[in-house]
GUROGU-249957 format. One line per 10 residues: number of its first residue (from 1); their letters; for each residue x, y, z of N, C-alpha, C, CB. Coordinates in steps of 0.02 Angstrom, whole numbers. Each point is the difference from the previous one (the first is absolute). Glycine has a CB too. Example, Ala and Ser with C-alpha at 12.3 -4.5 7.8 and 13.67 -1.06 7.14 Angstrom:
1 = as = 660,-284,390,-45,59,0,45,60,0,-95,-59,62; 77,112,-98,42,59,3,-39,55,37,59,-32,-108 $
This chain:
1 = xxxxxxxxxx = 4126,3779,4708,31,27,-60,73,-24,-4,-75,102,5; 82,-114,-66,59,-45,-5,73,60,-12,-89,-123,-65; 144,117,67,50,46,-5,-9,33,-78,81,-70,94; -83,18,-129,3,23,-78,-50,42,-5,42,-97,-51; -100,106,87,-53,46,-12,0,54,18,-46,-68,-1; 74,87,81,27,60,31,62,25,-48,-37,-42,127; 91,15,-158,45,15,-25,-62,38,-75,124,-107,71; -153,69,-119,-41,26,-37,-40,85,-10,4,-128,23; -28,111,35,-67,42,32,31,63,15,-70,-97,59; 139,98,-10,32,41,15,12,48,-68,40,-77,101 $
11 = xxxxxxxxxx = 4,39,-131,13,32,-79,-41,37,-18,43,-79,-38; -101,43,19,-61,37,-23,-10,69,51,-61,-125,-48; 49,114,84,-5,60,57,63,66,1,-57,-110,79; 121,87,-130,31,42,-4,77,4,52,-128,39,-47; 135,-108,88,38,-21,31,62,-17,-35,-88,-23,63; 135,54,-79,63,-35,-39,37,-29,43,10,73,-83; -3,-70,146,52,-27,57,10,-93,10,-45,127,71; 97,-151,-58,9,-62,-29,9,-48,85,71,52,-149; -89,-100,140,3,-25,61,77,-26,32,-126,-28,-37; 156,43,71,57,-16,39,19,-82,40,-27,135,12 $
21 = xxxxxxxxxx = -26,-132,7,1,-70,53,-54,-45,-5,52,62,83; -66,-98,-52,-77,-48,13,4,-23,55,-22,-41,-100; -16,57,147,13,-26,64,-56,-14,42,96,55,-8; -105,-60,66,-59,-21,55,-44,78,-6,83,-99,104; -40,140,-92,-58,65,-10,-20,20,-53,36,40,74; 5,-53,-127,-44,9,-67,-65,-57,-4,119,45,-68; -107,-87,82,-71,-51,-8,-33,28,61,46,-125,-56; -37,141,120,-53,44,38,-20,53,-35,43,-26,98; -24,68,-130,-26,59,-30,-31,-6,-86,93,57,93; -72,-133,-97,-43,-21,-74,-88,14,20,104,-118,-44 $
31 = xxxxxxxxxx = -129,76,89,-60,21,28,-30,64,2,33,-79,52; 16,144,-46,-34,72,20,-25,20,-82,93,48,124; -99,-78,-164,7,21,-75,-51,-33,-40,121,14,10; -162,28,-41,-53,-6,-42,-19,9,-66,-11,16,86; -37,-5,-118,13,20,-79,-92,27,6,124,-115,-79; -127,198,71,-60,7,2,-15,43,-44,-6,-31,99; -38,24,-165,-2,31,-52,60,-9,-50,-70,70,69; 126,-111,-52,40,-10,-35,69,71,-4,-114,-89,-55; 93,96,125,49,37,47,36,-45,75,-84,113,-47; 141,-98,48,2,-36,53,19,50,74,33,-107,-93 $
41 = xxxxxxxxxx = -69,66,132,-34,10,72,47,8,45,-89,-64,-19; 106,80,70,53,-22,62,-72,0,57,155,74,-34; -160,-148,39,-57,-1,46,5,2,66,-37,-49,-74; -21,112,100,-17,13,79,16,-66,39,-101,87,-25; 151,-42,84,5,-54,40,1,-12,72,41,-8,-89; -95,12,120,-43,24,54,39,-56,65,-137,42,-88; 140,-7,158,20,-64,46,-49,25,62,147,-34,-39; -187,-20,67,-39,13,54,41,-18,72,-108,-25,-83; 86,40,138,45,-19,69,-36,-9,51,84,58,-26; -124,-88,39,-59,-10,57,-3,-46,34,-55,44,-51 $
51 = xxxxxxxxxx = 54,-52,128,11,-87,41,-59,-16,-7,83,2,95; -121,44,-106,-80,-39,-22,-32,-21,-57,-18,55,72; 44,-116,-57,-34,-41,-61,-83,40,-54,55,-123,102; -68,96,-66,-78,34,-24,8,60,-43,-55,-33,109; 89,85,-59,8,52,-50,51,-15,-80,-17,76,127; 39,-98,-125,43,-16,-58,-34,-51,-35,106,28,53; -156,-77,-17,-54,-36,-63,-53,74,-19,-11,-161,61; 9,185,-5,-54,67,-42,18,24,-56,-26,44,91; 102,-7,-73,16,44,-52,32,-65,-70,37,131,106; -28,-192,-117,21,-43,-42,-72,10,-54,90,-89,93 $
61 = xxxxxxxxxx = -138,73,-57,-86,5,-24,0,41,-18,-59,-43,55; 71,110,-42,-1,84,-42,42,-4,-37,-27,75,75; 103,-99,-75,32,9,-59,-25,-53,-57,98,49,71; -116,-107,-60,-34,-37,-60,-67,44,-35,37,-121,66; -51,152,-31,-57,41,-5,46,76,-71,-72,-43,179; 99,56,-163,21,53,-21,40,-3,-41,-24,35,76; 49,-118,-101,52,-17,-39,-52,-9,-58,102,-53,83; -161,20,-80,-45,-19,-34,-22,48,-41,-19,-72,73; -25,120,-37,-37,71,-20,44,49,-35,-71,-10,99; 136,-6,-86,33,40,-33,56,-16,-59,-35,46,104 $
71 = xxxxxxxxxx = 26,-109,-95,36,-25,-75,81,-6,9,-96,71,-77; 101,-49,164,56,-1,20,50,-50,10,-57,73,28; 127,-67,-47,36,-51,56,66,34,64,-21,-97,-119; -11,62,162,19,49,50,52,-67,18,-118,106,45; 197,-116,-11,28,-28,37,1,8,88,46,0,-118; -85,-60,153,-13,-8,68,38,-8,33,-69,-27,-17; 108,27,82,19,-25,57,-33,1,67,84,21,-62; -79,-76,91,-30,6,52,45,-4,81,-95,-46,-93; 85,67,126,54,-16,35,-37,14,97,112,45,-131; -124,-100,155,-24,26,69,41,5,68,-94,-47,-52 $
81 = xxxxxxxxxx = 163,50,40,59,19,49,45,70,-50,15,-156,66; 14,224,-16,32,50,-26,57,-31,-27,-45,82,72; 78,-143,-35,65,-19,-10,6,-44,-53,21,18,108; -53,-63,-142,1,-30,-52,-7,75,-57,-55,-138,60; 24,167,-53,-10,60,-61,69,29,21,-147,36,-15; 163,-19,58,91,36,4,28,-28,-38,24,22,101; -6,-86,-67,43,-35,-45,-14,-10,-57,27,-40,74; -89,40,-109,9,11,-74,25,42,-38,-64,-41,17; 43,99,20,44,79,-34,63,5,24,-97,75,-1; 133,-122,36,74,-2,32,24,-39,-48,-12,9,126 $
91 = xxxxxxxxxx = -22,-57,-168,31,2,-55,-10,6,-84,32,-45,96; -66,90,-91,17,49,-68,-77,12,-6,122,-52,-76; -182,5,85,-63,8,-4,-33,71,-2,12,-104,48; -54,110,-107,-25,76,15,-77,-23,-39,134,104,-6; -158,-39,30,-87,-4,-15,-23,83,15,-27,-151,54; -12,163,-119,-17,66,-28,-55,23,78,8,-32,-173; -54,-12,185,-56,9,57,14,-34,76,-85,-1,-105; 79,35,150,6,-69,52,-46,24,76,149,-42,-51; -191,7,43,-47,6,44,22,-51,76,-92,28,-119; 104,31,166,19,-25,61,-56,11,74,128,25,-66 $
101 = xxxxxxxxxx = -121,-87,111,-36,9,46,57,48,54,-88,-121,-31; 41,172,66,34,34,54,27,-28,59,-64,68,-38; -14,-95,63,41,-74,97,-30,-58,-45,-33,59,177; 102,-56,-166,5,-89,-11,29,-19,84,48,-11,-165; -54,-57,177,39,-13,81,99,-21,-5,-152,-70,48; 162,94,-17,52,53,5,44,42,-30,-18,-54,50; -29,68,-110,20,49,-70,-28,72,-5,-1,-106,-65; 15,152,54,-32,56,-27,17,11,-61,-8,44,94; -52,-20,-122,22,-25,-72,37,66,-28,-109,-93,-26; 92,155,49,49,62,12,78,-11,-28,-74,25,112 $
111 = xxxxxxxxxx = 82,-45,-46,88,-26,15,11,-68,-64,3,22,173; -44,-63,-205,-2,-27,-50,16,36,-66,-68,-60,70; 38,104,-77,-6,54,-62,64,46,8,-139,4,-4; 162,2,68,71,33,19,44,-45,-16,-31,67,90; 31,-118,-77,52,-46,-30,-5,-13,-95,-10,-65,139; -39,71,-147,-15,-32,-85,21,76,-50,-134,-106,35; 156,172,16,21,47,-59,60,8,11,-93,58,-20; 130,-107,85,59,6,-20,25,-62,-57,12,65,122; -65,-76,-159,48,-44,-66,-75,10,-53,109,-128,76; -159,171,-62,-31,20,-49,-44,73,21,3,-135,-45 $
121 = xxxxxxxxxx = 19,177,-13,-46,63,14,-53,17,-50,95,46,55; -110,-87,-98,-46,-14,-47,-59,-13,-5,70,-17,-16; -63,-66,90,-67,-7,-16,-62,43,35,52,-110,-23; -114,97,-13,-57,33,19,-28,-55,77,-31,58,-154; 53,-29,216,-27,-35,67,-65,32,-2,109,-17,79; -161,-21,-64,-69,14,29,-13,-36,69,-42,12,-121; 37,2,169,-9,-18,60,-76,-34,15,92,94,23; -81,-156,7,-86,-14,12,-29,-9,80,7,-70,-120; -50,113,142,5,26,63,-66,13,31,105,44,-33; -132,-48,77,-47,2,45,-4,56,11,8,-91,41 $
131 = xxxxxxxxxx = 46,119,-22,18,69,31,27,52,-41,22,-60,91; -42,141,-90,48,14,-39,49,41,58,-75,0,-127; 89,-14,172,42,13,62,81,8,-43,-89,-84,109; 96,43,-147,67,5,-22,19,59,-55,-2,-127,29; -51,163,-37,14,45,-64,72,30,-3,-124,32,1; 100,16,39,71,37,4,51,-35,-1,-39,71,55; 75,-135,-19,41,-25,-14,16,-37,-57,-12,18,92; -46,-35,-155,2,-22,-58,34,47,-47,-95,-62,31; 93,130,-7,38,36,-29,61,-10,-11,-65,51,29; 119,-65,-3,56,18,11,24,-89,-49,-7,113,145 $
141 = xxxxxxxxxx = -36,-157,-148,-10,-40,-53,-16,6,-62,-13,-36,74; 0,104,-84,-20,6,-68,-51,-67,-14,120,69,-37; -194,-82,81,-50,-18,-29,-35,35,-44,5,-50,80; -25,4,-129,-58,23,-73,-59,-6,50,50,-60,-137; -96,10,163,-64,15,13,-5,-50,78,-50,28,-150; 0,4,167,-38,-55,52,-55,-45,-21,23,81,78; -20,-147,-55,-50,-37,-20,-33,-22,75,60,-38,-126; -138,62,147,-15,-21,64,-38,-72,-7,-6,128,44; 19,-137,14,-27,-100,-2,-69,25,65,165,-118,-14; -218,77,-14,-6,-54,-42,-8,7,-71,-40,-41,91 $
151 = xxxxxxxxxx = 81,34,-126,-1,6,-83,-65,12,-37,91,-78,5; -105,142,-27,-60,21,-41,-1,-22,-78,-3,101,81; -28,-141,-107,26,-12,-73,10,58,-40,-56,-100,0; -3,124,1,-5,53,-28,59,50,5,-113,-29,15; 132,51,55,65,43,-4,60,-25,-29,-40,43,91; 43,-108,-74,68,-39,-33,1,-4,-54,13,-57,67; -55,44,-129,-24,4,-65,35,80,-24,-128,-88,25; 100,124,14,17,68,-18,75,18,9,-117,28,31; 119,-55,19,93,27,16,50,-53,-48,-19,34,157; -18,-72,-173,53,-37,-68,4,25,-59,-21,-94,36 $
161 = xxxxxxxxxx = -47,111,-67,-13,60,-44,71,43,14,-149,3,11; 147,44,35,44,44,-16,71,4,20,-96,43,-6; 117,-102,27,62,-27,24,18,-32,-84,-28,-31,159; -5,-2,-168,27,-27,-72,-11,31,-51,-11,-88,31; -30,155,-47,29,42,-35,33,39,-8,-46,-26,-4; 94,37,58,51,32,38,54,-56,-33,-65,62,126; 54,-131,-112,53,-41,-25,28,-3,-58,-40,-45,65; -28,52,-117,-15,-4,-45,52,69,-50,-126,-72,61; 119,106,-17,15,71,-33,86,-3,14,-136,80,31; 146,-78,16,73,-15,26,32,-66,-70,-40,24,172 $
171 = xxxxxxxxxx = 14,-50,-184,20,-74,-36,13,39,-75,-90,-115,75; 59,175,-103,-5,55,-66,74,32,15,-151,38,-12; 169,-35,80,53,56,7,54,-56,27,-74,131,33; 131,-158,-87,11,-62,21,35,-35,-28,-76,7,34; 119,-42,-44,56,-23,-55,-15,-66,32,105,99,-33; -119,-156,-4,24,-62,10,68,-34,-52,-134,-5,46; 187,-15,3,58,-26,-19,8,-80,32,47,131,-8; 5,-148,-45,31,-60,47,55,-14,3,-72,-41,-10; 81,31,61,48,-18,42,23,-38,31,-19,54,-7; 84,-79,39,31,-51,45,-71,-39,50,135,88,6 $
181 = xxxxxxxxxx = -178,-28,40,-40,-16,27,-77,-71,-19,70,132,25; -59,-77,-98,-48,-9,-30,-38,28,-54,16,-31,85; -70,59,-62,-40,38,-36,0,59,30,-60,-83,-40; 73,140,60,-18,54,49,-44,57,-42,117,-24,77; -172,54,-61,-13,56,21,21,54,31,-47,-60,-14; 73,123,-15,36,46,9,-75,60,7,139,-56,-71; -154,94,126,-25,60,15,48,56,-31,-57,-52,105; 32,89,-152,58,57,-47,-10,40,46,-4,-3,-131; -24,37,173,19,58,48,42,-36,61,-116,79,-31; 147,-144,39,43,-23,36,70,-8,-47,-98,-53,78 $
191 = xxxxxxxxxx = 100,70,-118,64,-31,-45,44,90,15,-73,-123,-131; 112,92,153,41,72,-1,35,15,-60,18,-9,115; 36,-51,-133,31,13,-77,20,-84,-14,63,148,12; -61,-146,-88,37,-58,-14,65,20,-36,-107,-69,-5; 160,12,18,45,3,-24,19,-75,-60,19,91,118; 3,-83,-185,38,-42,-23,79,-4,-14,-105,-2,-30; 115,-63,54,69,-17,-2,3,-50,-51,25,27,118; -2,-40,-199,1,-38,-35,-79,-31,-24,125,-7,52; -143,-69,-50,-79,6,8,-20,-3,30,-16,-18,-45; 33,37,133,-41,-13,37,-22,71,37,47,-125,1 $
201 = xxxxxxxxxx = -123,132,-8,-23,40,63,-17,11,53,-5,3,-52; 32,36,128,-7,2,62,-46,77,-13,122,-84,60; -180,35,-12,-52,68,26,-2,-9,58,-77,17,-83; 113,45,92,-19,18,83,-60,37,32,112,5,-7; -147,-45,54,-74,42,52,29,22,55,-99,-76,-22; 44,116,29,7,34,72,13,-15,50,-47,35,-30; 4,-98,47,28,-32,57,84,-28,6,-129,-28,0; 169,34,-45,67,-35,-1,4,-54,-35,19,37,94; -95,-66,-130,-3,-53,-35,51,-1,-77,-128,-5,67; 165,-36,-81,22,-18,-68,-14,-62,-38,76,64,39 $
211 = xxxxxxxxxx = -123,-47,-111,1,-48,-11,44,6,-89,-119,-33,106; 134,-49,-122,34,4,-53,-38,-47,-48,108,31,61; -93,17,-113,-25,-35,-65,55,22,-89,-153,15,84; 111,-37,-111,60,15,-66,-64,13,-52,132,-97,22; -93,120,-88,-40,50,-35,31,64,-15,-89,-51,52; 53,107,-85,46,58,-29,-38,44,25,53,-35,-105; -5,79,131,-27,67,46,-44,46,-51,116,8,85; -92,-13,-166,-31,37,-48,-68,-22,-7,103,18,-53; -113,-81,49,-65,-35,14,-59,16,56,80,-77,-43; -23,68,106,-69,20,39,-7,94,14,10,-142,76 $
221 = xxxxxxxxxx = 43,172,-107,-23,88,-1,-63,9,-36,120,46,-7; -124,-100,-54,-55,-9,-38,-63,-6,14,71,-33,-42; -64,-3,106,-88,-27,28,-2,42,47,-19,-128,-12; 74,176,43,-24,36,32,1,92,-2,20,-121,47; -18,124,-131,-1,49,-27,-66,54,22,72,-76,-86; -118,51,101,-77,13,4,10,43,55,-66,-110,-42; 94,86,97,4,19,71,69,77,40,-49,-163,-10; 8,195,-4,49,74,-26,54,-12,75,-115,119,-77; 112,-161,127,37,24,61,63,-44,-11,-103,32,88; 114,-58,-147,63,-35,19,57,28,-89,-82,-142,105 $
231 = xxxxxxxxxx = 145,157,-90,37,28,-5,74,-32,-13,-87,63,56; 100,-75,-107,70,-33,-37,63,39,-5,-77,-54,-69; 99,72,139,75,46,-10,64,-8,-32,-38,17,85; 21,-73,-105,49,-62,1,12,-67,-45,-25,43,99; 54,-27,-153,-1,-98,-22,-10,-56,40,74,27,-64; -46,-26,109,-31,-56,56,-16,12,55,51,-59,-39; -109,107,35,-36,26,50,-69,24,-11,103,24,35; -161,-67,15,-52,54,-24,-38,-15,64,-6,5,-146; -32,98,161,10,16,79,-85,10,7,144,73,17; -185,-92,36,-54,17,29,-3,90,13,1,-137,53 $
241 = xxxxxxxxxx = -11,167,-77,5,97,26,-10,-8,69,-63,76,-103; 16,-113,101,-43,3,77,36,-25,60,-106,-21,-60; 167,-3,18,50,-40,69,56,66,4,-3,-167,-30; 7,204,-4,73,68,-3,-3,15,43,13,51,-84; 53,-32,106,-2,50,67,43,45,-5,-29,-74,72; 82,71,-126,43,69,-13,17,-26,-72,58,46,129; -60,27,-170,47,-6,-72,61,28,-7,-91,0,-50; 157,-11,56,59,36,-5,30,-12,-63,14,-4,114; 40,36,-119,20,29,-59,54,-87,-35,-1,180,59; -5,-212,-17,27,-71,-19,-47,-63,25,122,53,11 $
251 = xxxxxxxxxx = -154,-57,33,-45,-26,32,-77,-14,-9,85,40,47; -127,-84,-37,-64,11,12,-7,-42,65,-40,24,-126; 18,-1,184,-7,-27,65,-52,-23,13,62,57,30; -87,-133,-2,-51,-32,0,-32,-21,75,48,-31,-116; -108,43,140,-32,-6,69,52,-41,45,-129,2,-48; 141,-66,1,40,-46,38,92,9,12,-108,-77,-50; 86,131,23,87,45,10,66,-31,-77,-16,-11,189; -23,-26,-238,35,-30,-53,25,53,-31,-62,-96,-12; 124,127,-26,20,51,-42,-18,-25,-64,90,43,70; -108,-8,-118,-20,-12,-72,43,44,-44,-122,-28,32 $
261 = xxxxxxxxxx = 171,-3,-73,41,33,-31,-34,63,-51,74,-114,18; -57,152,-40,-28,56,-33,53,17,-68,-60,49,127; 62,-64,-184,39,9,-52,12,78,14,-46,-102,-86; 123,97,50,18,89,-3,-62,34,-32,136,-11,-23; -154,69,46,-41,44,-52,-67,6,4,74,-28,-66; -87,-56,86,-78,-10,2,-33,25,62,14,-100,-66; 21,128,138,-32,17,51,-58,78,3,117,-77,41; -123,94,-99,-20,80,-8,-84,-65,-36,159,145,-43; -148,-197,0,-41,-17,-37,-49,-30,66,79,-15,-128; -41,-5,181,-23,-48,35,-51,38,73,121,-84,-55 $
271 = xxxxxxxxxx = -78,131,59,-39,38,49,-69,31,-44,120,32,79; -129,-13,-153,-58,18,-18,-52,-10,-4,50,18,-21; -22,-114,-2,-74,-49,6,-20,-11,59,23,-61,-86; 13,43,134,-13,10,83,-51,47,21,114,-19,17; -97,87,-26,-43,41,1,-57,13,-48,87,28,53; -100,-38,-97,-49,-12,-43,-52,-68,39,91,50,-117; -58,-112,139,-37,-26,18,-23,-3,81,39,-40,-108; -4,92,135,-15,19,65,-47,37,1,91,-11,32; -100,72,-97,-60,44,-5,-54,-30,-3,52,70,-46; -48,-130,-24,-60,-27,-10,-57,-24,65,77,-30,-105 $
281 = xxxxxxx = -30,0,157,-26,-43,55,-5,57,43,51,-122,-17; -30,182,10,-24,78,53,37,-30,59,-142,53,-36; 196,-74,35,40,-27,51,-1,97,29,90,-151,-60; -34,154,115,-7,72,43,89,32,-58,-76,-48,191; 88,71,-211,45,47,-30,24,65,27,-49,-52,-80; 109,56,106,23,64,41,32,20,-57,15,-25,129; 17,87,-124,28,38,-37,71,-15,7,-90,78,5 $
C-alpha cells in the first residue's frame, strides 16, 4: 500500500491527524496496514521463537492454513534464537501475539518474557512447551495461554480463533494516529491524558510512553465522544477517568503523578462527572 492510500483510507476511517516525518519506521509500519471492507485494518502481528526448526515450519503451515480459511492477514516473524527477537524489541519492535519456546539451550524462555516486559507489557506471550512445569512461574509474566508441543492443529486453530478476536476487539477500542514514529496504534484504556500545545498533540500511556502528533484536541474529543471514561477539564486537556487518582480544588492528579489544571469554579462540575462515571462502572464508593 502506497502512502497516498494509507493517508486516503485513514481519512475515510475518520483519521484527521497529519503526518510529521517519513522515515525507516514509517515504511516498517506501512506493511502493518490494510483496507478491509473499505475500513482500514492495523494488521495482527504475530512473532514465533523456537530453535526448532520444524516446529516453526509446523506452525508457518498452520498459519498459511489459517490465513487462508479465514480471509485473514496476519503479519509473521520468525525467529529461532531469544536474542535476535530481544534485540528486535530493544529497538522499538513490537507485536500484538508472540509465541515463545520455554528450553531453548541456554535460554529459558521465562527469563526471556522477563526481559521482553521490561520494554513491553502488551504483548499477548503464549508459551510453547512440553511441560506445563512452568505454570506458576508464567504467572508473574503475565502469560495469555499455553501451547503444548507436539503442536495439535486443531488446538492451535482454536487458540488463534480466540487470540485474534481478542485482537480484533482491542483494535475497536483504539485510536490510530500519526506520528514522528509513524503510524501508531494507541490502546484507549492505556492513554492516560492528552495534552495540546498549539497544533501539536502529546498523548501520554501508562507505561511512560509519549507519543506526538498534531491535529485539534476539539477533533479528537469528537471521536472519542462515544466513550463515557474520558473527560475534558481543560482547553488543553483531555483525561482517561480511569487514570485519576485525586480531584482537588485546583488540580486533577494522574496515575503517573501528572497535575491537570482545573479552571476556577469547575472543580464541584468535575468531581460530579467523576462520580457519575465511577457509579456507572460500580467502581467501590465510600462515604
Amino acid at each position: 500500500m502506497q502512502i497516498n492510500e494509507i493517508d486516503n483510507a485513514l481519512e475515510k476511517a475518520g483519521a484527521k491527524f497529519d503526518f510529521i516525518g517519513f522515515d525507516a519506521c514509517l515504511m516498517a509500519t506501512v506493511e502493518t496496514i490494510w483496507l478491509k471492507k473499505g475500513m482500514v485494518i492495523i494488521m495482527i502481528k504475530i512473532a514465533f521463537c523456537d530453535d526448532d526448526l520444524s516446529v516453526l515450519n509446523d506452525i508457518r503451515v498452520l498459519m498459511d492454513q489459517y490465513c487462508a480459511e479465514h480471509g485473514q492477514e496476519i503479519a509473521c516473524a520468525f525467529f529461532r534464537s531469544p536474542l535476535e527477537l530481544l534485540a528486535e524489541i530493544e529497538k522499538g519492535m513490537r507485536w500484538d501475539i508472540l509465541f515463545l519456546d520455554i528450553l531453548m539451550p541456554g535460554e529459558n524462555g521465562i527469563y526471556v518474557a522477563k526481559e521482553i516486559r521490561q520494554h513491553d507489557n502488551a504483548v499477548k506471550i503464549i508459551f510453547l512447551t512440553s511441560s506445563s512445569d512452568f505454570a506458576v512461574e508464567s504467572y508473574a509474566v503475565g502469560a495469555y495461554f499455553y501451547q503444548m508441543k507436539p503442536i495439535c492443529a486443531d488446538d492451535f486453530l482454536r487458540l488463534m480463533d480466540s487470540i485474534v478476536r481478542e485482537c480484533e476487539k482491542a483494535q475497536q477500542y483504539s485510536l490510530v494516529l500519526r506520528c514522528k514514529r509513524g503510524i501508531a496504534r494507541i490502546d484507549l484504556d492505556r492513554l492516560e491524558y492528552c495534552e495540546v500545545i498549539g497544533r501539536t498533540l502529546w498523548f501520554y500511556l501508562d507505561d511512560g510512553t509519549v507519543l506526538e502528533s498534531t491535529g485539534s484536541l476539539d477533533e479528537l474529543c469528537g471521536k472519542l465522544a462515544k466513550y463515557e471514561n474520558f473527560l475534558r477539564p481543560h482547553r488543553s486537556f483531555l483525561v482517561n477517568m480511569e487514570h485519576i487518582q485525586n480531584i482537588s480544588y485546583k488540580t486533577i492528579t494522574m496515575d503517573n503523578l501528572a497535575e491537570i489544571p482545573v479552571p476556577h469554579g469547575k472543580c464541584s462540575e468535575m468531581k460530579r462527572r467523576y462520580l457519575e462515571y465511577a457509579w456507572n462502572r460500580q467502581m467501590v464508593l465510600l462515604p
